[in-house]
C-alpha positions in Angstrom: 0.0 0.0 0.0 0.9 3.6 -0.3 1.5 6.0 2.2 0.1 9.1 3.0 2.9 10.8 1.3 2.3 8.7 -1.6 6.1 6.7 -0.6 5.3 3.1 -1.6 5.7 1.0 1.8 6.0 -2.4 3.3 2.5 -4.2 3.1 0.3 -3.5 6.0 -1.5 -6.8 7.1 -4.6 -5.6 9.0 -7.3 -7.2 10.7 -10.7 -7.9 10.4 -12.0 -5.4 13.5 -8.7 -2.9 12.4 -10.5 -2.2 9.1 -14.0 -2.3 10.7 -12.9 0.3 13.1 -10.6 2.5 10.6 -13.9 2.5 8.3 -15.9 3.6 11.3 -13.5 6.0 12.5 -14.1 8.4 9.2 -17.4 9.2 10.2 -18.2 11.5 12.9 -18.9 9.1 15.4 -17.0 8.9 18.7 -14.6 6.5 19.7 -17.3 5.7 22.5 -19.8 5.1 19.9 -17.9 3.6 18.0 -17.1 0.8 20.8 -20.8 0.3 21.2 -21.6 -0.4 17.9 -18.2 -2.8 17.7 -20.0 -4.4 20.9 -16.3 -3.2 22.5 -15.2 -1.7 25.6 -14.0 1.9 24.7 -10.2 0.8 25.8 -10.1 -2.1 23.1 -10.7 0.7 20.4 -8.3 2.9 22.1 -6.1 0.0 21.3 -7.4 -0.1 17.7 -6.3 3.2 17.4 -3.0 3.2 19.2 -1.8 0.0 16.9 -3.0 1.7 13.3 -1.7 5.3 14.5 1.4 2.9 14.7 0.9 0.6 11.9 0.1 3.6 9.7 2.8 5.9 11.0 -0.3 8.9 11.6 -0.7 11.2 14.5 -4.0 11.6 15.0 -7.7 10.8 13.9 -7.3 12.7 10.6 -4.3 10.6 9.5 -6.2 7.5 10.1 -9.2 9.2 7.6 -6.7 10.4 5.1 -5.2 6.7 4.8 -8.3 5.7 4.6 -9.4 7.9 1.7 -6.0 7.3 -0.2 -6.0 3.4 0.5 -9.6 2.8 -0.7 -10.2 1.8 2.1 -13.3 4.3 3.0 -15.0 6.1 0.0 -17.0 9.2 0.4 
């Protein structure tokens, strides 16, 4: 996959909830709604987050959408 920056990296493996909470994550839900309707606590999707802000190399809740965008992996 492609980074943000367009820099062709490593592949990213992901997993199943990963991409079910990155797809949730660009909309405006928050991450406390967003753990209700994954039927998780709010600190399992804190983890979520922590591992793709790592896996993805982003900052913050906008890097996650951007990658998202770029990646195909969320359309608009």
């Amino acid at each position: 996959m492609k980074s943000i920056s367009g820099n062709i990296e490593e592949d990213i493996v992901f997993k199943e909830r990963e991409v079910t909470f990155l797809r949730l994550a660009c909309t405006e839900l928050t991450y406390k709604e967003i753990a209700d309707k994954m039927n998780l606590s709010p600190k399992t999707i804190d983890g979520y987050r922590d591992t793709l802000f790592t896996k993805l190399n982003v900052r913050n809740r906008v890097g996650l959408v951007m990658y998202a965008i770029k990646n195909k992996v969320y359309t608009l």
